[in-house]
PyMOL Python script that loads the backbone (N, CA, C, O; Angstrom):
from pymol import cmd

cmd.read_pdbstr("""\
ATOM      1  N   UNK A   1      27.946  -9.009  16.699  1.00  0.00           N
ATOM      2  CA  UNK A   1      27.558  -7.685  16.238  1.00  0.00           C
ATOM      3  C   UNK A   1      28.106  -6.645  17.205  1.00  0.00           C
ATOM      4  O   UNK A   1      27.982  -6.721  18.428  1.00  0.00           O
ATOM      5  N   UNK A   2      28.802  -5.540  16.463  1.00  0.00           N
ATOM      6  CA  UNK A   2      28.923  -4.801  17.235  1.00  0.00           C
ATOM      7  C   UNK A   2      28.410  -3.873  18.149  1.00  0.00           C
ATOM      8  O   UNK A   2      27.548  -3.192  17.594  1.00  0.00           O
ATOM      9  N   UNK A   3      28.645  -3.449  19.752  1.00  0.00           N
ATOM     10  CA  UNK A   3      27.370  -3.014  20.522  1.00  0.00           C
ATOM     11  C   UNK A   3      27.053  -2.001  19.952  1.00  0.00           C
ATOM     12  O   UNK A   3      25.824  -1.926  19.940  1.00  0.00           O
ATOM     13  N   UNK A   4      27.810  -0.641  19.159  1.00  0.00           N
ATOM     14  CA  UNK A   4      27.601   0.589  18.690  1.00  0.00           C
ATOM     15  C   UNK A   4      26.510   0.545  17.649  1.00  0.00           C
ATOM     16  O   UNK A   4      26.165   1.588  17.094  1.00  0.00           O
ATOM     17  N   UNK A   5      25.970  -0.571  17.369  1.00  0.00           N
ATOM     18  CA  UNK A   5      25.257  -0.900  16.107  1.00  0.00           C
ATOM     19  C   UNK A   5      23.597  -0.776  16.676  1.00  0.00           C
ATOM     20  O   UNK A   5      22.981  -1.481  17.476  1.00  0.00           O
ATOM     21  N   UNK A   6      23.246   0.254  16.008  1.00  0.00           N
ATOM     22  CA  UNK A   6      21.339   0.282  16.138  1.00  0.00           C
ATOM     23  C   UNK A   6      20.937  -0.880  15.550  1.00  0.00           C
ATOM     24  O   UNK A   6      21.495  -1.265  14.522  1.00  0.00           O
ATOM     25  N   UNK A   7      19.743  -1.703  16.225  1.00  0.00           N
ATOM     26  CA  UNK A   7      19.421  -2.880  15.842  1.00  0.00           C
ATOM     27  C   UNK A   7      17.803  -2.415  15.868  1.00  0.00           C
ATOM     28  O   UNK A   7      17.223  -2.544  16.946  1.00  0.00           O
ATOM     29  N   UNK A   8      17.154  -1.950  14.873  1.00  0.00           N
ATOM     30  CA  UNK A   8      15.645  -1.739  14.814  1.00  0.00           C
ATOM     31  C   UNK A   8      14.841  -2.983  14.065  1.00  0.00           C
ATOM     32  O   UNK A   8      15.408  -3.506  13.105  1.00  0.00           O
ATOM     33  N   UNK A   9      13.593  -3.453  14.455  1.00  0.00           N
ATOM     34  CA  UNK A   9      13.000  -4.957  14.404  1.00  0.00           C
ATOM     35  C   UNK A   9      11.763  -4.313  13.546  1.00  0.00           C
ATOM     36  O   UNK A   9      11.511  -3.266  14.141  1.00  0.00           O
ATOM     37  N   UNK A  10      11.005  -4.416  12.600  1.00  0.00           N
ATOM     38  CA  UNK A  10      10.377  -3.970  11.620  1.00  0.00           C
ATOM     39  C   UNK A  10       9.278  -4.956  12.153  1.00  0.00           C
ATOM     40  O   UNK A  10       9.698  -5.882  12.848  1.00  0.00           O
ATOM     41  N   UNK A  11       7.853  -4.878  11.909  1.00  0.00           N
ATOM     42  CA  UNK A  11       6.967  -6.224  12.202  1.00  0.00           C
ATOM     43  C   UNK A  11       5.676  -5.674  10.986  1.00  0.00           C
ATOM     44  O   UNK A  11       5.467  -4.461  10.950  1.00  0.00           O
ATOM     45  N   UNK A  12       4.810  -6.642   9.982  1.00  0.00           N
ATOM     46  CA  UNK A  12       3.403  -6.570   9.831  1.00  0.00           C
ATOM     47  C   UNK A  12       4.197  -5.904   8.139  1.00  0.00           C
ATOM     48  O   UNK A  12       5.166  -6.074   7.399  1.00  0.00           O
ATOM     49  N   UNK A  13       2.786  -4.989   8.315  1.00  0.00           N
ATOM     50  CA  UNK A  13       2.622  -4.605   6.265  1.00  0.00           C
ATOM     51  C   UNK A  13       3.685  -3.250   7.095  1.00  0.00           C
ATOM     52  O   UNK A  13       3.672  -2.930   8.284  1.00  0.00           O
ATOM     53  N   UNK A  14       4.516  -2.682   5.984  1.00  0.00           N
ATOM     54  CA  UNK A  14       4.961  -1.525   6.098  1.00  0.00           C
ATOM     55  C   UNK A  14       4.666  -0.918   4.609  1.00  0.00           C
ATOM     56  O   UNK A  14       5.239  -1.323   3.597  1.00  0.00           O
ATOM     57  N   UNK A  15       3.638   0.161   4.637  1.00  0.00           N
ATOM     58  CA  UNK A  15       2.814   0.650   3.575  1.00  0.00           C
ATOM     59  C   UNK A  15       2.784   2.190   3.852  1.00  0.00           C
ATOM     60  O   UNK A  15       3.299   2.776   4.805  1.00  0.00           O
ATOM     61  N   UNK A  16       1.831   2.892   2.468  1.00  0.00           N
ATOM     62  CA  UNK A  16       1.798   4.234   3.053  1.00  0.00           C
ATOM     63  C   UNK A  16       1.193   4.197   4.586  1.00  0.00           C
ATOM     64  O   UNK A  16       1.837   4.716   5.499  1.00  0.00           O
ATOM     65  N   UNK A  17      -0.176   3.508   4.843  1.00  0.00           N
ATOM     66  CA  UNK A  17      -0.762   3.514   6.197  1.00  0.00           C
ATOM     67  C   UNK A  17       0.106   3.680   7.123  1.00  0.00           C
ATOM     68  O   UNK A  17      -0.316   4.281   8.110  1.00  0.00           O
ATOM     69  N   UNK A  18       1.745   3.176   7.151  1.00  0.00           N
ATOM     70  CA  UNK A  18       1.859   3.691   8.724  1.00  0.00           C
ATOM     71  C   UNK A  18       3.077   4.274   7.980  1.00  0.00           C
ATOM     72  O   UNK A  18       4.030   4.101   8.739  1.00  0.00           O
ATOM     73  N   UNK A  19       3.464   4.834   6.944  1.00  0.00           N
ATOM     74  CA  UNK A  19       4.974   5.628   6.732  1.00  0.00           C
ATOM     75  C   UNK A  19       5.146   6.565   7.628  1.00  0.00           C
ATOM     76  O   UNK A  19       6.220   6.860   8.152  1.00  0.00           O
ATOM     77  N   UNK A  20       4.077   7.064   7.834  1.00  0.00           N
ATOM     78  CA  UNK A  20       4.643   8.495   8.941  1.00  0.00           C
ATOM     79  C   UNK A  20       5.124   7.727  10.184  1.00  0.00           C
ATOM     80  O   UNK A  20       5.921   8.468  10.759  1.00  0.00           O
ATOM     81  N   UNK A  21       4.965   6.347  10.980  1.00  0.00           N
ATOM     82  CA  UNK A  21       4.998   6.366  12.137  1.00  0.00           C
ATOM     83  C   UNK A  21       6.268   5.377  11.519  1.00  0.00           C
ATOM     84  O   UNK A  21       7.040   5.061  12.424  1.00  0.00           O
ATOM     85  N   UNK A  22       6.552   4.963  10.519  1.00  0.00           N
ATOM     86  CA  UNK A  22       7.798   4.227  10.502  1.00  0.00           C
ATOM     87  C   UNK A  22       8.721   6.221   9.711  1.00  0.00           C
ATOM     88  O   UNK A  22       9.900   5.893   9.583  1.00  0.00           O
ATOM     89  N   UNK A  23       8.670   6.967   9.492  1.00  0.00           N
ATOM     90  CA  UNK A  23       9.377   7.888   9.701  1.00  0.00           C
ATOM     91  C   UNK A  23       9.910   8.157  10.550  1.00  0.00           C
ATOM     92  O   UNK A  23      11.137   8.238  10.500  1.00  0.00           O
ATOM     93  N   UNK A  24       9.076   8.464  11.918  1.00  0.00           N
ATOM     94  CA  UNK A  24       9.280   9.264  12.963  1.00  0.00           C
ATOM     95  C   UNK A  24      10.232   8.462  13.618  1.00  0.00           C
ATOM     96  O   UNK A  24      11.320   8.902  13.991  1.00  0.00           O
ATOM     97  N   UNK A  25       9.665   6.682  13.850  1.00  0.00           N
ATOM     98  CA  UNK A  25      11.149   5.888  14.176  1.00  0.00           C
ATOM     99  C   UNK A  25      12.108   5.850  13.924  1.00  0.00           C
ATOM    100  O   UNK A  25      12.897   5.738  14.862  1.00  0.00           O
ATOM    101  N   UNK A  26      12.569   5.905  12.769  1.00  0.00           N
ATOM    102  CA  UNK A  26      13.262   6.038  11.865  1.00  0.00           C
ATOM    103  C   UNK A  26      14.554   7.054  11.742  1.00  0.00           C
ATOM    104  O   UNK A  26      15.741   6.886  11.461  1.00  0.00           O
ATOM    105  N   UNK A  27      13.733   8.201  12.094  1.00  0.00           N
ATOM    106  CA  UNK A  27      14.410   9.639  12.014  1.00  0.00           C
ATOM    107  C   UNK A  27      15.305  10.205  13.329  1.00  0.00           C
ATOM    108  O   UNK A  27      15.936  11.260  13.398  1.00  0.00           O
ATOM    109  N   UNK A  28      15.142   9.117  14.382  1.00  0.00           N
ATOM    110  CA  UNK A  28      15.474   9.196  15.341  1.00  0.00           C
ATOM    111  C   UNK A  28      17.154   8.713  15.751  1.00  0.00           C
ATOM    112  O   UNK A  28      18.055   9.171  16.453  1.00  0.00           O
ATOM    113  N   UNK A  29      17.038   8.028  15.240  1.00  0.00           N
ATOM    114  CA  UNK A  29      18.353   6.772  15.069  1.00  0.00           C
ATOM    115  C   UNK A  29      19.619   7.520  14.187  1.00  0.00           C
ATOM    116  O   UNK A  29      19.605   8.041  13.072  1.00  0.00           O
ATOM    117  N   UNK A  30      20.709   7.340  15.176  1.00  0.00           N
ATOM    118  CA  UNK A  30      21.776   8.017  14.563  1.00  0.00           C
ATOM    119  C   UNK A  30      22.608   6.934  14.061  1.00  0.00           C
ATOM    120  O   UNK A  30      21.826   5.996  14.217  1.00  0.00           O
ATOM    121  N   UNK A  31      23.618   6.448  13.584  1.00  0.00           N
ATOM    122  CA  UNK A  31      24.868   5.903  13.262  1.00  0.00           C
ATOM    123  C   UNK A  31      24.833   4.432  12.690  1.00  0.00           C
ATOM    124  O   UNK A  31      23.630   4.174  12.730  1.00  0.00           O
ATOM    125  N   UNK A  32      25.461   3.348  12.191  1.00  0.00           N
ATOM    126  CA  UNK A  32      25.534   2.661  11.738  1.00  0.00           C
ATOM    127  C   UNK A  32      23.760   1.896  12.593  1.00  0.00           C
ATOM    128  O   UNK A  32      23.339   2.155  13.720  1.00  0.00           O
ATOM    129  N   UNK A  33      23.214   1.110  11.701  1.00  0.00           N
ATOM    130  CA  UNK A  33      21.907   0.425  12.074  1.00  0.00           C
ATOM    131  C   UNK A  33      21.668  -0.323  11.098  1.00  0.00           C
ATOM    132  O   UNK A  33      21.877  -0.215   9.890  1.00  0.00           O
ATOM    133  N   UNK A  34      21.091  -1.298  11.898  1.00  0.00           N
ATOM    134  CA  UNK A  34      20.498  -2.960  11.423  1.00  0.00           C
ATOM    135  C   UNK A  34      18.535  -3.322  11.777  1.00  0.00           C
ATOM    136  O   UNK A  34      17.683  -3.314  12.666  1.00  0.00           O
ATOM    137  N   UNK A  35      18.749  -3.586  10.390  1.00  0.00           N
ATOM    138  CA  UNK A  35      17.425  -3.229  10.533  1.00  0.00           C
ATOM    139  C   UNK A  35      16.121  -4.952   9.967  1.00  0.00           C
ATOM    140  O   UNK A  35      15.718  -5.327   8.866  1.00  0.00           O
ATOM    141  N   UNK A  36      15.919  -5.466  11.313  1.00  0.00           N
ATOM    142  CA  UNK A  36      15.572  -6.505  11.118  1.00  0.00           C
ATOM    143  C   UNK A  36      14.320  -6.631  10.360  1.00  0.00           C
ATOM    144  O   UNK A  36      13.398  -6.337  11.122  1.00  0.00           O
ATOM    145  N   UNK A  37      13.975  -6.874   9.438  1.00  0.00           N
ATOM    146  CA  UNK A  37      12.552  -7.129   8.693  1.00  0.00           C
ATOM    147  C   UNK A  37      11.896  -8.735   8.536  1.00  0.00           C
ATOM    148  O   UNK A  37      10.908  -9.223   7.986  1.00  0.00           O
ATOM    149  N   UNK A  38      12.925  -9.188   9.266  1.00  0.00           N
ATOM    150  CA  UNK A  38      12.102 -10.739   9.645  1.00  0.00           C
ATOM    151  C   UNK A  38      10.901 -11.029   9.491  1.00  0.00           C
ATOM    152  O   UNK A  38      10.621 -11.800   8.573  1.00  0.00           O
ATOM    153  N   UNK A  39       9.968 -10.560  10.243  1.00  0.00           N
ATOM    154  CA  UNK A  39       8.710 -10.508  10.450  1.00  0.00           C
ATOM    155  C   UNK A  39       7.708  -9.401   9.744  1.00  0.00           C
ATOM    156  O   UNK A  39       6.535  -9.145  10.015  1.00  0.00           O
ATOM    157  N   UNK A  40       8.692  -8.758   8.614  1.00  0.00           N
ATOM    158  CA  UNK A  40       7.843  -8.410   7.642  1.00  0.00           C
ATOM    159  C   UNK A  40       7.223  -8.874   6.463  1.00  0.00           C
ATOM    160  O   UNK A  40       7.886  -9.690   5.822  1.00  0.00           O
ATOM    161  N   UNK A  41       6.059  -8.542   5.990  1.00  0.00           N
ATOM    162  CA  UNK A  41       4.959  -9.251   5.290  1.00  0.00           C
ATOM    163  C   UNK A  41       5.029  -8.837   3.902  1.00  0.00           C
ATOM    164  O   UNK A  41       5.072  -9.597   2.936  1.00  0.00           O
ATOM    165  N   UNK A  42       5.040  -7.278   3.876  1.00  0.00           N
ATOM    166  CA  UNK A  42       5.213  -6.743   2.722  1.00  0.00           C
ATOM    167  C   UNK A  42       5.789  -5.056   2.754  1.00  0.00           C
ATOM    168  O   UNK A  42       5.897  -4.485   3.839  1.00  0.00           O
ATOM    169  N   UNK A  43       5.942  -4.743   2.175  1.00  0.00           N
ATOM    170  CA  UNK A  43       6.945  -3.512   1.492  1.00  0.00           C
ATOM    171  C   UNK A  43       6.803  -2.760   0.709  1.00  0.00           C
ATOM    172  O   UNK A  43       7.485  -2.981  -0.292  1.00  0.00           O
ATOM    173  N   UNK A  44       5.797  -1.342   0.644  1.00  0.00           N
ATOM    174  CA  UNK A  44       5.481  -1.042  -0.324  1.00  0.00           C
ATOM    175  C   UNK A  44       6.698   0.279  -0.753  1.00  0.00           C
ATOM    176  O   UNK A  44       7.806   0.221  -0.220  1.00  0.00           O
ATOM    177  N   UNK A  45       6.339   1.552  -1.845  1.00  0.00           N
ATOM    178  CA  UNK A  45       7.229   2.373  -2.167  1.00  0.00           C
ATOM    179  C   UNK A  45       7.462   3.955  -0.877  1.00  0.00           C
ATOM    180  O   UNK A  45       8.056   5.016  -1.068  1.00  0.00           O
ATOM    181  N   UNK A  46       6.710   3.456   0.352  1.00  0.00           N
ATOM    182  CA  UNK A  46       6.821   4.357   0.988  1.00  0.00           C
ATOM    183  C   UNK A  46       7.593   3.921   2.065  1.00  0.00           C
ATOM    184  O   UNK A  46       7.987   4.768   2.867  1.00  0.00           O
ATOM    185  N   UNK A  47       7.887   2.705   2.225  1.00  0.00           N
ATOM    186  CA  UNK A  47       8.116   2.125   3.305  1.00  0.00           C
ATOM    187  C   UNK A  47       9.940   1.950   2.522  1.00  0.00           C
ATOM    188  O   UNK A  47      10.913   2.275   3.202  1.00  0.00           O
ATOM    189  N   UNK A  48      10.068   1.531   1.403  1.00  0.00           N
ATOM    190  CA  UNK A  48      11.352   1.601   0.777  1.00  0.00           C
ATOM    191  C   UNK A  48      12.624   3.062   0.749  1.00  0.00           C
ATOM    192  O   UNK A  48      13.835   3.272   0.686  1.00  0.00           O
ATOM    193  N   UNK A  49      10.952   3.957   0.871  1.00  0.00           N
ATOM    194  CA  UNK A  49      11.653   5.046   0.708  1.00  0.00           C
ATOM    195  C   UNK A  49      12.481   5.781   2.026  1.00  0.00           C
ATOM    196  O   UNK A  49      13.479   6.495   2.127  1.00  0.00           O
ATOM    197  N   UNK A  50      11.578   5.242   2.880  1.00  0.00           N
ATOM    198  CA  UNK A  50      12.184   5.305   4.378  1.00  0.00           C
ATOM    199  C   UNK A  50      13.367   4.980   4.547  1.00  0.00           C
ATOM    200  O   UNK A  50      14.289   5.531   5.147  1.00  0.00           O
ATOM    201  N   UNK A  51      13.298   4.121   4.027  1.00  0.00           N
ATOM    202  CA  UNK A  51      14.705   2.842   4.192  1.00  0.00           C
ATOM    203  C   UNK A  51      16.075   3.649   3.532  1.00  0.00           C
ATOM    204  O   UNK A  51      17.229   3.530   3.945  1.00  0.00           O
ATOM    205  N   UNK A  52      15.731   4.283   2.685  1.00  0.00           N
ATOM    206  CA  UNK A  52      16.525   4.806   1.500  1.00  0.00           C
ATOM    207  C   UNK A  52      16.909   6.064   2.419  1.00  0.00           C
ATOM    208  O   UNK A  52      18.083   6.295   2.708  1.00  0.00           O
ATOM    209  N   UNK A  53      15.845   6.863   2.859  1.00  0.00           N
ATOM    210  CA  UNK A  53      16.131   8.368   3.852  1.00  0.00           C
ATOM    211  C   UNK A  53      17.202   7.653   4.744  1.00  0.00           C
ATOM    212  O   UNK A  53      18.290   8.210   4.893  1.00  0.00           O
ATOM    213  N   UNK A  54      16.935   6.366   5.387  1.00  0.00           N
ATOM    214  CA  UNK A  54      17.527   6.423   6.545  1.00  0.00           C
ATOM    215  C   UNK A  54      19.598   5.997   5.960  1.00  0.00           C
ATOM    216  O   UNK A  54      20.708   6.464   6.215  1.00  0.00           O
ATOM    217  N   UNK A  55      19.212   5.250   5.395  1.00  0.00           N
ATOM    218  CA  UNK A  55      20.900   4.933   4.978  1.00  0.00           C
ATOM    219  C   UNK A  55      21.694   6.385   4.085  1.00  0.00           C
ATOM    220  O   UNK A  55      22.876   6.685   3.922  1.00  0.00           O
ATOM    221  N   UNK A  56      20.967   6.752   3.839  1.00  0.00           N
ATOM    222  CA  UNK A  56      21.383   8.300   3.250  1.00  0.00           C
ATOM    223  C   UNK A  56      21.885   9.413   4.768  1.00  0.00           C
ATOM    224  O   UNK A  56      22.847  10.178   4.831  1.00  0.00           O
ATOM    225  N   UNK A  57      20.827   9.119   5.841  1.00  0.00           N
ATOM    226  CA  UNK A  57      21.127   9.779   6.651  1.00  0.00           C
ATOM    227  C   UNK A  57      22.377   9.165   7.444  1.00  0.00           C
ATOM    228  O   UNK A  57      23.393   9.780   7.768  1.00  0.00           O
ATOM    229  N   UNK A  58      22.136   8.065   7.642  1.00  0.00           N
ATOM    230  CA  UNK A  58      23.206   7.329   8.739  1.00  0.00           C
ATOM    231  C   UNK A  58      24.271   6.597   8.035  1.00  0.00           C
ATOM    232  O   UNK A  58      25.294   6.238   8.618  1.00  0.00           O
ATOM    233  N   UNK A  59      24.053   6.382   6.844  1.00  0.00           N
ATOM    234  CA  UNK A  59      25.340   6.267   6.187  1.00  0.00           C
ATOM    235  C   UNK A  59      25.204   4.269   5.962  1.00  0.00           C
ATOM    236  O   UNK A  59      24.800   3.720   4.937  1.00  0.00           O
ATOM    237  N   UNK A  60      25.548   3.749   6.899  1.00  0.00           N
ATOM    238  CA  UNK A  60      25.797   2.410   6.799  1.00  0.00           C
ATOM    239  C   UNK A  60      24.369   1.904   7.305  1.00  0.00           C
ATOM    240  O   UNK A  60      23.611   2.537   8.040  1.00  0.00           O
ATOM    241  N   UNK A  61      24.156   0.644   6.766  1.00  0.00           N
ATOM    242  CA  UNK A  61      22.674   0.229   6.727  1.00  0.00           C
ATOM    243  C   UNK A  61      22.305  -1.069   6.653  1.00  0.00           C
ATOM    244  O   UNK A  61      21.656  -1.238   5.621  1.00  0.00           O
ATOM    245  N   UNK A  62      22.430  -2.099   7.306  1.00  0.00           N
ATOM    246  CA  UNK A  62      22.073  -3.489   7.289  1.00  0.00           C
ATOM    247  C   UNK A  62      20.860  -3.893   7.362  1.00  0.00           C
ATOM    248  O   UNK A  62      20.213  -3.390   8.280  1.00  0.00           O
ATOM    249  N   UNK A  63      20.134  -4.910   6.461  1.00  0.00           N
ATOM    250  CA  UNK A  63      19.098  -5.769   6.534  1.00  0.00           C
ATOM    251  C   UNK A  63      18.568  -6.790   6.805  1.00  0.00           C
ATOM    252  O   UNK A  63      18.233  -7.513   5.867  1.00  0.00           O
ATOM    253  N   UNK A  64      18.359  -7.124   7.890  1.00  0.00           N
ATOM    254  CA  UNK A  64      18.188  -9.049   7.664  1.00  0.00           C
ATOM    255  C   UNK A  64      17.000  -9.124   7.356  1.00  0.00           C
ATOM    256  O   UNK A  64      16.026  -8.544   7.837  1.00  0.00           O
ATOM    257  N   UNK A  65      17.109 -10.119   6.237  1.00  0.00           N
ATOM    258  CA  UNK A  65      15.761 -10.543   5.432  1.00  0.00           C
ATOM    259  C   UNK A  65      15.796 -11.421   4.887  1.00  0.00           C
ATOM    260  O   UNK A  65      16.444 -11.557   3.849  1.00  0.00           O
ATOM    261  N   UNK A  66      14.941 -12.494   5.554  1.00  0.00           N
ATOM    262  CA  UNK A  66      14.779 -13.868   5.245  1.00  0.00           C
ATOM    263  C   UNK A  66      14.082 -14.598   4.138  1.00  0.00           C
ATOM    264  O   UNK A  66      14.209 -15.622   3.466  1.00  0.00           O
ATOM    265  N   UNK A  67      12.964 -13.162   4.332  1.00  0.00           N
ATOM    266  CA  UNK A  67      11.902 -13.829   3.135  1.00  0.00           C
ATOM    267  C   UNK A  67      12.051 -13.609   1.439  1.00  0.00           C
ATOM    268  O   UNK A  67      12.493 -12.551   0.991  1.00  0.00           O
ATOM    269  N   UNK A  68      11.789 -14.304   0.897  1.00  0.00           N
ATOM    270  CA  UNK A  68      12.246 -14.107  -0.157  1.00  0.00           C
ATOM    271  C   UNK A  68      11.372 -13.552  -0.752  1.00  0.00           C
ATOM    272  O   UNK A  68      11.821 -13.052  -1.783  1.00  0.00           O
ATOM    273  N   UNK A  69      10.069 -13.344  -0.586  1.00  0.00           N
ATOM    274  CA  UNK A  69       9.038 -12.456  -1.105  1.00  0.00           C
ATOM    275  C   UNK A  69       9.893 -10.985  -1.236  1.00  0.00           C
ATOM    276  O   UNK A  69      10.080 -10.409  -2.307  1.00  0.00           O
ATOM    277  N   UNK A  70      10.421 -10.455   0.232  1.00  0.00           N
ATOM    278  CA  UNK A  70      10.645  -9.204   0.710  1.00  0.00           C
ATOM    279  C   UNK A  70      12.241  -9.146  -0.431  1.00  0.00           C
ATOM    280  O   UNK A  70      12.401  -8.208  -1.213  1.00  0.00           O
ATOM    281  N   UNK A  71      13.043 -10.052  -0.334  1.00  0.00           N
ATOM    282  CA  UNK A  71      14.088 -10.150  -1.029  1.00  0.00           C
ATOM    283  C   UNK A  71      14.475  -9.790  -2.419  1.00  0.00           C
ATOM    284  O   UNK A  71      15.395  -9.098  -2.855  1.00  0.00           O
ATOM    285  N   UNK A  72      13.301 -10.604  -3.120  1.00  0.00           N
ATOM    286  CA  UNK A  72      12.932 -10.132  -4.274  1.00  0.00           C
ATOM    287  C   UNK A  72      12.612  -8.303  -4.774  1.00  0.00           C
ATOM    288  O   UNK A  72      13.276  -7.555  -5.491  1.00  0.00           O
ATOM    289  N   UNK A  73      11.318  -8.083  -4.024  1.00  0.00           N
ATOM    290  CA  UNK A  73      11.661  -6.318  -4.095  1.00  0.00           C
ATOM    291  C   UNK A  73      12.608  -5.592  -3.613  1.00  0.00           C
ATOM    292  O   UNK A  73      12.745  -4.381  -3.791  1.00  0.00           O
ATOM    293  N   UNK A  74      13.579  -6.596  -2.728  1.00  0.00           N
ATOM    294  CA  UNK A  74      15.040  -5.285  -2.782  1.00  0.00           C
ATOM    295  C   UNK A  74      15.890  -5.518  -4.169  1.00  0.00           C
ATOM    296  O   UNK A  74      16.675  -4.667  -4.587  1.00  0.00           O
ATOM    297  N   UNK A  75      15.667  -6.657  -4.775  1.00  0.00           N
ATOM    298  CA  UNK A  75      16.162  -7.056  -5.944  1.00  0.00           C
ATOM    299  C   UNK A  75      15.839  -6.210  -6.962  1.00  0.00           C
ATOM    300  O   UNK A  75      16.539  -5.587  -7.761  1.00  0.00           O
ATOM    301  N   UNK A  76      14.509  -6.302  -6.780  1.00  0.00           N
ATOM    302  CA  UNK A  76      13.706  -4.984  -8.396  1.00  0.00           C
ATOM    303  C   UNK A  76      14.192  -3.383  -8.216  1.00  0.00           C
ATOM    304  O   UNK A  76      14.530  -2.532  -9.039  1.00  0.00           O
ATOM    305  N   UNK A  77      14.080  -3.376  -6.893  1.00  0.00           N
ATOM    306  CA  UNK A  77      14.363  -1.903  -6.667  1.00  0.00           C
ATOM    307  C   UNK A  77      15.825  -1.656  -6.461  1.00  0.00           C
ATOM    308  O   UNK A  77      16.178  -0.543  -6.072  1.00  0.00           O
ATOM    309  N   UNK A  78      16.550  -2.430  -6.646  1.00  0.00           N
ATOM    310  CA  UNK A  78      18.190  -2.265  -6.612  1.00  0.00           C
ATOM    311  C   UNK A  78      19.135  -2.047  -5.330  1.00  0.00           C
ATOM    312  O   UNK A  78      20.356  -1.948  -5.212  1.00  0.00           O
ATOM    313  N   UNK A  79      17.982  -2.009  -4.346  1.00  0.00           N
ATOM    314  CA  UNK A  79      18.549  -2.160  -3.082  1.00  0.00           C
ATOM    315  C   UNK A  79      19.707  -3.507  -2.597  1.00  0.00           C
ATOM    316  O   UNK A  79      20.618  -3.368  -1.781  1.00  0.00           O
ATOM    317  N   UNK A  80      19.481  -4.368  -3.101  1.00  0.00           N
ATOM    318  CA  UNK A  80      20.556  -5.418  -2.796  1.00  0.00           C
ATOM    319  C   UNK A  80      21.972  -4.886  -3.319  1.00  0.00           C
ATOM    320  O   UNK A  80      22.974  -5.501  -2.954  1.00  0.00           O
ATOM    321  N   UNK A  81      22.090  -3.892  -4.067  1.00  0.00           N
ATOM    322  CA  UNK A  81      23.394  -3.267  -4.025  1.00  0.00           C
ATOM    323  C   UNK A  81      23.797  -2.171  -3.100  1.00  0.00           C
ATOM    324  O   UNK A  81      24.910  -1.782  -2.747  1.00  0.00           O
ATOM    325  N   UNK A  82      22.502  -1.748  -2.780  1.00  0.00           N
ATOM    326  CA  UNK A  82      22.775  -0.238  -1.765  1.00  0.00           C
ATOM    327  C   UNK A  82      22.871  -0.648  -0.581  1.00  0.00           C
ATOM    328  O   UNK A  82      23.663   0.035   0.067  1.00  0.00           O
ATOM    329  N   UNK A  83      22.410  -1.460  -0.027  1.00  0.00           N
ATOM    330  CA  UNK A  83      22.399  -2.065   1.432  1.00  0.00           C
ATOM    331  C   UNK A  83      23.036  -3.423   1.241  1.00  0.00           C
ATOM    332  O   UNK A  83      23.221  -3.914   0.127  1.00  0.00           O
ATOM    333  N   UNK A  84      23.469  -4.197   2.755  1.00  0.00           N
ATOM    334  CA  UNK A  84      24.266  -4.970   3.309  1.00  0.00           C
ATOM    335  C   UNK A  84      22.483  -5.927   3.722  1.00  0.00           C
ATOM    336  O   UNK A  84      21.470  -5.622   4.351  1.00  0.00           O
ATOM    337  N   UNK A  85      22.910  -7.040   2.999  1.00  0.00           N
ATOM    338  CA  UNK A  85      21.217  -7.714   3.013  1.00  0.00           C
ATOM    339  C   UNK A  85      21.849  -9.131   3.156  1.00  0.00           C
ATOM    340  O   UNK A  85      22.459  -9.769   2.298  1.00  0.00           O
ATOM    341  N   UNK A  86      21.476  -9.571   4.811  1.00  0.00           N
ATOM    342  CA  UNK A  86      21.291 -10.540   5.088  1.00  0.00           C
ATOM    343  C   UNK A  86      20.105 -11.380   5.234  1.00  0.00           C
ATOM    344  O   UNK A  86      18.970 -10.937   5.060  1.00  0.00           O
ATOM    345  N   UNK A  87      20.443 -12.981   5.656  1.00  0.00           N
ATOM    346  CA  UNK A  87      19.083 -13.473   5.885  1.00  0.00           C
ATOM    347  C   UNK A  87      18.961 -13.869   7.153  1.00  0.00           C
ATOM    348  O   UNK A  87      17.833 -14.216   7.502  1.00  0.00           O
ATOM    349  N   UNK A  88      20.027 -13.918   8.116  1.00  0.00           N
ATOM    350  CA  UNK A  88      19.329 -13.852  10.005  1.00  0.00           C
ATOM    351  C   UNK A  88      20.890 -12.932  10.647  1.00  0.00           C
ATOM    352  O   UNK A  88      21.941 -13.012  10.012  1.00  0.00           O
ATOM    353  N   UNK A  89      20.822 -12.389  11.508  1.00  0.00           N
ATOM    354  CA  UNK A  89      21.400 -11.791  12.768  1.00  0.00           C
ATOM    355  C   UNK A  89      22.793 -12.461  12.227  1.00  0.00           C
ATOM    356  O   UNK A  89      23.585 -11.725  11.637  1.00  0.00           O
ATOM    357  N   UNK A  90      23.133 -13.967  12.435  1.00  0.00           N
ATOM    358  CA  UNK A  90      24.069 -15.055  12.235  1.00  0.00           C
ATOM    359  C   UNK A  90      25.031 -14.775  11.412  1.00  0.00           C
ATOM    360  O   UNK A  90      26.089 -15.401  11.481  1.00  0.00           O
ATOM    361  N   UNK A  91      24.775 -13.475  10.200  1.00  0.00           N
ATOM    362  CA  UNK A  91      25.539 -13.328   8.970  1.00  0.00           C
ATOM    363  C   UNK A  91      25.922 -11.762   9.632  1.00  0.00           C
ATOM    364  O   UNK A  91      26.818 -11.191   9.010  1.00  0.00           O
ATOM    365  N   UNK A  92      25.467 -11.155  10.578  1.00  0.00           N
ATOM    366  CA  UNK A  92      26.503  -9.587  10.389  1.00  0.00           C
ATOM    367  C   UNK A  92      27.446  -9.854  11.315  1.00  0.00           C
ATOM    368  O   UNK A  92      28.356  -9.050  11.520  1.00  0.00           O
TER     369      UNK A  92
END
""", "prot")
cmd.dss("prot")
cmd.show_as("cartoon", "prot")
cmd.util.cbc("prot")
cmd.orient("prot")
């Protein structure tokens, strides 16, 4: 992976309950970023939407995501075309 590459690690429920504090992370981060959701549980429409601000803002946008629970709603929501969606580190 390249070093220029933001590598942010996602952990637990990402829901409305913490959108503002996954905003503020979020909003911070400039340029190409990878955004590990490994250890995420679930995904609701606020936490997607983040996701969506941020590749809009920074342009290029990687996912690793293993679970197929989480996989599936990038599937419904059409994100597996908008983003670069892996399933470990091993694939970017």
């Amino acid at each position: 992976m390249d070093t220029s590459v933001n590598l942010i690690a996602l952990s637990g429920e990402l829901d409305l309950s913490n959108a503002s504090a996954l905003h503020a992370s979020l909003g911070t981060v400039c340029g190409p970023t990878v955004v590990d959701l490994s250890v995420v549980t679930y995904l609701d429409s606020a936490a997607l939407t983040e996701l969506a601000l941020l590749r809009r803002r920074v342009g290029s946008v990687a996912l690793i995501v293993p679970s197929q629970q989480i996989r599936r709603t990038l599937e419904i929501v059409g994100f597996m075309k908008a983003f670069r969606v892996v399933e470990s580190r091993d694939f970017l």
